[in-house]
C-alpha positions as CSV (number, residue, x, y, z in Angstrom):
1,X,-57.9,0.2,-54.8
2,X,-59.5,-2.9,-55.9
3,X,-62.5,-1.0,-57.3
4,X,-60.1,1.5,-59.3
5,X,-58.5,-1.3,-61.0
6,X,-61.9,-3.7,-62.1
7,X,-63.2,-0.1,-63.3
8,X,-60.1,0.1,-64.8
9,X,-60.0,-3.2,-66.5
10,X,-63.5,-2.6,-67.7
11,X,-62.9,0.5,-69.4
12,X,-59.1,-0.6,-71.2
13,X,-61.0,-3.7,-72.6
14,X,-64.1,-1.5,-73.8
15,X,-61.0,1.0,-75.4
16,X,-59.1,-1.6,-76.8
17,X,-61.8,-3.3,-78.0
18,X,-62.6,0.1,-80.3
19,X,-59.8,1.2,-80.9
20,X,-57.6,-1.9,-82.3
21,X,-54.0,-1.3,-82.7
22,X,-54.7,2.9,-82.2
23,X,-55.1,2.2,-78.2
24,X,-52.5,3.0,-76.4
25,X,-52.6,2.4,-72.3
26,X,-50.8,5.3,-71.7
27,X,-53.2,7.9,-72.5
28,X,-56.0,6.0,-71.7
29,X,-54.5,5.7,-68.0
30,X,-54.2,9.7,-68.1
31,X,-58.1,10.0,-69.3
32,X,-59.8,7.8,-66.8
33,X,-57.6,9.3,-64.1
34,X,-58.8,12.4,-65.3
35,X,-62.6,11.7,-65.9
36,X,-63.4,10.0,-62.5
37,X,-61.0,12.7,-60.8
38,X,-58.3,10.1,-59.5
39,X,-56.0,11.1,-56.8
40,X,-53.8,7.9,-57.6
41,X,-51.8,7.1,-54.6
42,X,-50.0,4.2,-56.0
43,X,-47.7,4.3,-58.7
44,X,-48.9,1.7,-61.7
45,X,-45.7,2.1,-64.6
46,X,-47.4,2.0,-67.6
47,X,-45.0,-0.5,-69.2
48,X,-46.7,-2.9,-66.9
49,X,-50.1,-2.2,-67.3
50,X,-50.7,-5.1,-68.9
51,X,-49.4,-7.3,-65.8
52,X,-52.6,-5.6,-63.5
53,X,-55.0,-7.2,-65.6
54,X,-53.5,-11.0,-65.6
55,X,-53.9,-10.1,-61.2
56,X,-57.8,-9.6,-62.1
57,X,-58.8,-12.5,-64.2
58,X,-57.9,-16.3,-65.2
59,X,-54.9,-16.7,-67.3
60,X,-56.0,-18.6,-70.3
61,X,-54.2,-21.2,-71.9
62,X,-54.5,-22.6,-75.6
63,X,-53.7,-26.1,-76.4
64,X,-52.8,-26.5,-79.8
65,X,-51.7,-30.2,-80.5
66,X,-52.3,-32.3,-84.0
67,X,-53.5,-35.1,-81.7
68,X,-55.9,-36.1,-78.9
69,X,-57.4,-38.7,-77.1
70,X,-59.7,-39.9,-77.4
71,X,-60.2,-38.4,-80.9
72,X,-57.3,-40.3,-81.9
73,X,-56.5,-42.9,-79.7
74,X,-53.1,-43.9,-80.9
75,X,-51.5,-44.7,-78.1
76,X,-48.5,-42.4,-78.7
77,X,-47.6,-40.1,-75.6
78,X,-48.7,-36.7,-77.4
79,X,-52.1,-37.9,-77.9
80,X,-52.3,-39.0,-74.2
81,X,-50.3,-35.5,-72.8
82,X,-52.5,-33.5,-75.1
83,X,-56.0,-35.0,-73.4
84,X,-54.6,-34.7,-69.5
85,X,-52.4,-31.7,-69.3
86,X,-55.0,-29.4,-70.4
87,X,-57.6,-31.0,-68.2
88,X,-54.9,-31.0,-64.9
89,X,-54.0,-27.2,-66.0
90,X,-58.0,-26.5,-65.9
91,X,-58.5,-27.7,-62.2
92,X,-56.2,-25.2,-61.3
93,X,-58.2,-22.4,-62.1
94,X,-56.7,-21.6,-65.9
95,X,-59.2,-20.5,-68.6
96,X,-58.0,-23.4,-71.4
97,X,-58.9,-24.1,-75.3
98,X,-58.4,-26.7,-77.1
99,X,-57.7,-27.0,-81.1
100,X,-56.7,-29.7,-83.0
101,X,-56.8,-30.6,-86.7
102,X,-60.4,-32.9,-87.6
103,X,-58.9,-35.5,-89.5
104,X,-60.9,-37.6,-91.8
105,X,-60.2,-40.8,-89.7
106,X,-62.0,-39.3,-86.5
107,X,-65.5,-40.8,-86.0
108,X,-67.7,-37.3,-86.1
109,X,-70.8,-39.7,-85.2
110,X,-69.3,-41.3,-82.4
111,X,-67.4,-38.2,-80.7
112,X,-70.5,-36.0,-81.8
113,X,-68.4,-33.7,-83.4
114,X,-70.5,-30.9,-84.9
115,X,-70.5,-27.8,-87.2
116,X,-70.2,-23.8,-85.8
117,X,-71.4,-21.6,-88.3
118,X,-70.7,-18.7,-86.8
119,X,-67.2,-19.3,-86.7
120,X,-67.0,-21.3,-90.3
121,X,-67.5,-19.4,-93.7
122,X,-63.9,-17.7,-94.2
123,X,-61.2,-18.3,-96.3
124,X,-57.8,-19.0,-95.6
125,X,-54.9,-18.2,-98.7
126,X,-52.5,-20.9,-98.8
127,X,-50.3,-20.8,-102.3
128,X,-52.0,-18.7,-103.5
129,X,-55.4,-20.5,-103.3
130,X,-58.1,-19.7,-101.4
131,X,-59.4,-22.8,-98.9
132,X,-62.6,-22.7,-97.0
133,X,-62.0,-23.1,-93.2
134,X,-64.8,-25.2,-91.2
135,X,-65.1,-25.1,-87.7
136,X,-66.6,-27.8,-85.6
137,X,-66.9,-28.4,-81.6
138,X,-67.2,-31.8,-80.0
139,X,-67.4,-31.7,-76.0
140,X,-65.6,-34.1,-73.2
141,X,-68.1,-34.3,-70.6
142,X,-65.8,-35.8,-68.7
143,X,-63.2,-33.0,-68.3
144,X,-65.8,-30.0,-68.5
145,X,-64.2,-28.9,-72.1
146,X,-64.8,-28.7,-75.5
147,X,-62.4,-29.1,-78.3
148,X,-62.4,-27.3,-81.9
149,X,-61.5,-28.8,-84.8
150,X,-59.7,-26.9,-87.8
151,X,-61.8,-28.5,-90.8
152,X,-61.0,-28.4,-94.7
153,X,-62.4,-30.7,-97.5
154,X,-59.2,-30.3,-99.3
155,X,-56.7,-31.2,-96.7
156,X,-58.7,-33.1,-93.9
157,X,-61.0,-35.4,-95.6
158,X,-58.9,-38.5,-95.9
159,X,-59.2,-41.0,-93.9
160,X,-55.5,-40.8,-92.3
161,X,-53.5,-38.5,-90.3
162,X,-50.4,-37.7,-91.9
163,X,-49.3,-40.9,-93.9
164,X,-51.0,-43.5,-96.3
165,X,-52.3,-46.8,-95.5
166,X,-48.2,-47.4,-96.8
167,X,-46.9,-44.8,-94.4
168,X,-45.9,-42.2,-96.9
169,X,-46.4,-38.8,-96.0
170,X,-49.0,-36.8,-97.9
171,X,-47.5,-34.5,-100.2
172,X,-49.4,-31.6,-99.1
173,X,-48.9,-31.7,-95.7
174,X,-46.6,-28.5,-95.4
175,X,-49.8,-26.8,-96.9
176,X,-52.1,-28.4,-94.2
177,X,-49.8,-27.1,-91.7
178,X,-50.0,-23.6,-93.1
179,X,-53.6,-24.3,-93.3
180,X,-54.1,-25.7,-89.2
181,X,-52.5,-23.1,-87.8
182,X,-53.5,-20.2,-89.6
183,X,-56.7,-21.3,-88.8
184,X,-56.2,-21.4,-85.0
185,X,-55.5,-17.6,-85.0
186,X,-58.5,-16.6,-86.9
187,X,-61.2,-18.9,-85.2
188,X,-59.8,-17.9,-82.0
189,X,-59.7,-13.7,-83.2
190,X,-63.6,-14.6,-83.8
191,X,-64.0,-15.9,-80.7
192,X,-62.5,-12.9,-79.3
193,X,-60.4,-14.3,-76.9
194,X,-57.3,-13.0,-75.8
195,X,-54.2,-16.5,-74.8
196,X,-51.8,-15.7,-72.1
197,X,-50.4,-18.6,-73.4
198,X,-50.2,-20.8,-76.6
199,X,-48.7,-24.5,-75.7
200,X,-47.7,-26.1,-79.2
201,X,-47.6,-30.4,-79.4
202,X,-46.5,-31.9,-82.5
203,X,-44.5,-30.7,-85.7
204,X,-47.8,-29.7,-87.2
205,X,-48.0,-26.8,-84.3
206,X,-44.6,-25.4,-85.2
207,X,-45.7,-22.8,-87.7
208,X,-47.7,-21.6,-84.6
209,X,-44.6,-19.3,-83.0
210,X,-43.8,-18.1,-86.3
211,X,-47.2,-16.6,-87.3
212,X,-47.7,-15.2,-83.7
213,X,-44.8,-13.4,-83.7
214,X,-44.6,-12.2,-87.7
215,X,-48.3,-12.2,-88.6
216,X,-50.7,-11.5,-85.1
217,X,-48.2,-9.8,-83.3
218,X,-50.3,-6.3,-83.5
219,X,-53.6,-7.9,-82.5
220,X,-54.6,-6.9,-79.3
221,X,-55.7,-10.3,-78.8
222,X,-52.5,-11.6,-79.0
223,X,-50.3,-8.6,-78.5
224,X,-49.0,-10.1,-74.7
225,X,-49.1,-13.8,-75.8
226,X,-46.2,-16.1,-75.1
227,X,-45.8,-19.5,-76.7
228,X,-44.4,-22.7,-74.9
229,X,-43.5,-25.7,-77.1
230,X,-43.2,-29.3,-76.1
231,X,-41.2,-31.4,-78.0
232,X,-41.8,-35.4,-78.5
233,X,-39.8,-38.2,-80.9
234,X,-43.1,-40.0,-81.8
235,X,-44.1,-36.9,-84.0
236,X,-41.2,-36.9,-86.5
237,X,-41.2,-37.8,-90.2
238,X,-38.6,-38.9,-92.3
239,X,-39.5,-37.5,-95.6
240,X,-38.6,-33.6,-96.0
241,X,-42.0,-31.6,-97.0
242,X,-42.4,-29.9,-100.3
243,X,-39.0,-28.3,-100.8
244,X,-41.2,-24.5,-101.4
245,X,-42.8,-24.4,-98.1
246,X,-40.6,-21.9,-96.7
247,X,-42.0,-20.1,-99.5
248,X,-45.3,-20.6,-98.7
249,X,-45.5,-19.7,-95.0
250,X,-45.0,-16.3,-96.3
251,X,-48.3,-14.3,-95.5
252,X,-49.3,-10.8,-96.3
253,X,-46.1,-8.7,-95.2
254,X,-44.2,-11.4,-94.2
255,X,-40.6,-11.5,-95.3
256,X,-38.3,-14.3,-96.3
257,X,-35.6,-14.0,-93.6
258,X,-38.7,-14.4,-91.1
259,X,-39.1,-18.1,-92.1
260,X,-35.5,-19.1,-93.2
261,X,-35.2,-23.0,-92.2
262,X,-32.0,-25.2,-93.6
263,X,-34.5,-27.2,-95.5
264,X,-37.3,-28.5,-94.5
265,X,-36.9,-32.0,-92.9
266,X,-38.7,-32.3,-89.2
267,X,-35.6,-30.9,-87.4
268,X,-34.9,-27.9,-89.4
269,X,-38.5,-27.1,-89.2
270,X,-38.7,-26.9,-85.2
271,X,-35.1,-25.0,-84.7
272,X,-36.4,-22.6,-87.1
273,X,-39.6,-22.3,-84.9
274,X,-37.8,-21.8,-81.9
275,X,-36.4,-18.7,-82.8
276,X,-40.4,-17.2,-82.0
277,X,-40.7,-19.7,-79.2
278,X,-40.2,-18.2,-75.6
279,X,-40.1,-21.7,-73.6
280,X,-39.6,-25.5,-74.6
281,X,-40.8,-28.5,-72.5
282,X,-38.4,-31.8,-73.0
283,X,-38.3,-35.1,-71.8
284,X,-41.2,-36.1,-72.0
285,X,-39.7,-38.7,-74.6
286,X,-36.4,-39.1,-76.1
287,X,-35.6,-35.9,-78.6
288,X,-32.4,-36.3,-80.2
289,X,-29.1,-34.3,-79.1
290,X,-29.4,-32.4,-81.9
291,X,-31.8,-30.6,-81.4
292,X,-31.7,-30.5,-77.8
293,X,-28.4,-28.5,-78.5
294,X,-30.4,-26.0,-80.6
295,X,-32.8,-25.5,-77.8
296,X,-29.9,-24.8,-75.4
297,X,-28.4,-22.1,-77.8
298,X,-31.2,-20.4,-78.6
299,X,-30.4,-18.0,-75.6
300,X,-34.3,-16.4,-74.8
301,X,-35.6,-19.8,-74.5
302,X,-36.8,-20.8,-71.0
303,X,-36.1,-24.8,-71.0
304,X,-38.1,-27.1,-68.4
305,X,-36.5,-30.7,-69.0
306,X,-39.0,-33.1,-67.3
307,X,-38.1,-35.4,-65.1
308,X,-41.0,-37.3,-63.7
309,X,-44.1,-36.8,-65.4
310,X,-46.0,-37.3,-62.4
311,X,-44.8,-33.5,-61.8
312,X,-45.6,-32.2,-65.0
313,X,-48.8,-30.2,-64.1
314,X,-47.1,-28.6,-61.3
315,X,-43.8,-27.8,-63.5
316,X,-45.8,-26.9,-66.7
317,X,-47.7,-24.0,-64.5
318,X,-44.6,-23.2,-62.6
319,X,-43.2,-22.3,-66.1
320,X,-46.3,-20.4,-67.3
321,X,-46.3,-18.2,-64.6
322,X,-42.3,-17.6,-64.8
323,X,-42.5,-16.1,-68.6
324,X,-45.6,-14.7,-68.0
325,X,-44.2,-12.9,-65.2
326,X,-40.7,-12.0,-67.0
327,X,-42.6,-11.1,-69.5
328,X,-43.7,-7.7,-68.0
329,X,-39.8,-6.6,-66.5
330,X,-38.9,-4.2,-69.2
331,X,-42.0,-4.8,-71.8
């Protein structure tokens, strides 16, 4: 049986791989059972072909989070959860990524942050103007990982994150989110590999949910992928962004009803996202009631309030493997 299914494995990936969106598991499961003249004994439903594979290989886990130590060691709790949870969620045997945006104020020299070419060179269309996306990988010897960074001249080069040296925020930053996240999707379709789950930190990550489930949906890459946001306080801004970035979310096919937020100030932003989000991590600081009330009506939403974060790791996984495994009952 176990030989069946890693010949099995082998030969969906090779199909899917050729095929694109054309594949379709059911008549490949017909074909190989044919070709190697199967007598299959157990029953496999092909709704849940997908869940067989997860049994055969790490699940992998992307980290998306607009902050890191030590890249940027502000103190703040995202920065600190978005360096240790990856790393704890590692030593439990997870595949993990990191991505994060390279802001102009990280030290390049000092972190040794350097340039991938092979995954550089495209363009990304953000109102209506095209904007060179730049790739670069700095390692953490440490924790056995790398991290990429999502590069731009236009929006990255500054030497701050979000605000001015007098705390305004940057005018363009709802085009730098567009910009970070789109990004993500398209280095990781180059790298040609395929998230069981995307874990979102920071308002920056919230387009994240909504281009998964609008724009990549139909990549086989990303087809199965479920998307877990955690939410913080230390994150928020006070300032609405540029009142037409509704308008310019809107990729390719994308419709306006897909990205329909009451305006864009930081809380409208992440209710709208969590109509694409499939579980929300709190308490890990203080959210407001407000939106904890939106998380709690959003009725697909798996919620995991934190208690302790000594227990985090152990809570976070215990969620994964929950809406992984729901995930497959009636796919």
């Amino acid at each position: 049986m176990l030989i069946f299914l890693v010949l099995m494995k082998k030969k969906m990936e090779k199909e899917r791989q050729s095929k694109g969106k054309a594949f379709k598991p059911s008549i490949f499961f017909v074909n190989f059972v044919t070709e190697f003249n199967l007598l299959v004994l157990v029953v496999i439903p092909l709704n849940q072909l997908p869940a067989v594979t997860l049994l055969m290989e790490k699940r992998k886990v992307l980290f998306i989070s607009q902050e890191m130590t030590p890249y940027l060691a502000t103190g703040r709790t995202i920065s600190e959860i978005s360096r240790s949870l990856p790393q704890a969620v590692m030593d439990q045997g997870y595949e993990i990524r990191n991505f994060m945006p390279r802001f102009g104020c990280i030290n390049e020299r000092r972190h040794q942050l350097h340039e991938v070419i092979r995954l550089s060179g495209m363009n990304i269309v953000v109102n209506d103007m095209d904007q060179p996306l730049i790739i670069k990988v700095a390692s953490i010897p440490a924790a056995r990982t790398q991290v990429y960074f999502i590069d731009n001249e236009e929006y990255f080069k500054r030497k701050h994150t979000t605000e001015d040296e007098k705390g305004n925020c940057f005018a363009d930053n709802d085009e730098r989110a567009i910009f970070f996240a789109r990004g993500v999707f398209e280095t990781v379709k180059k790298l040609g590999w395929s998230p069981d789950i995307i874990h979102c930190h920071g308002w920056m990550t919230s387009l994240v949910p909504v281009y998964l489930k609008n724009l990549y949906h139909e990549d086989p890459l990303f087809q199965h992928t479920k998307v877990v946001q955690s939410l913080y306080s230390t994150d928020a801004f006070e300032e609405n962004l540029n009142p037409e970035f509704p308008k310019k979310v809107l990729a390719e096919d994308m419709r306006e009803e897909q990205f329909n937020p009451e305006n864009t100030s930081y809380e409208a932003i992440i209710k709208e996202s969590l109509r694409y989000t499939d579980a929300v991590v709190s308490g890990i600081e203080t959210v407001s009631e407000s939106l904890l009330d939106a998380v709690d009506k959003t009725e697909h939403l798996t919620h995991l309030r934190v208690q302790n974060q000594d227990s985090l790791t152990e809570a976070v996984i215990a969620m994964y493997e929950d809406i992984l495994e729901n995930s497959f009952v009636g796919h």
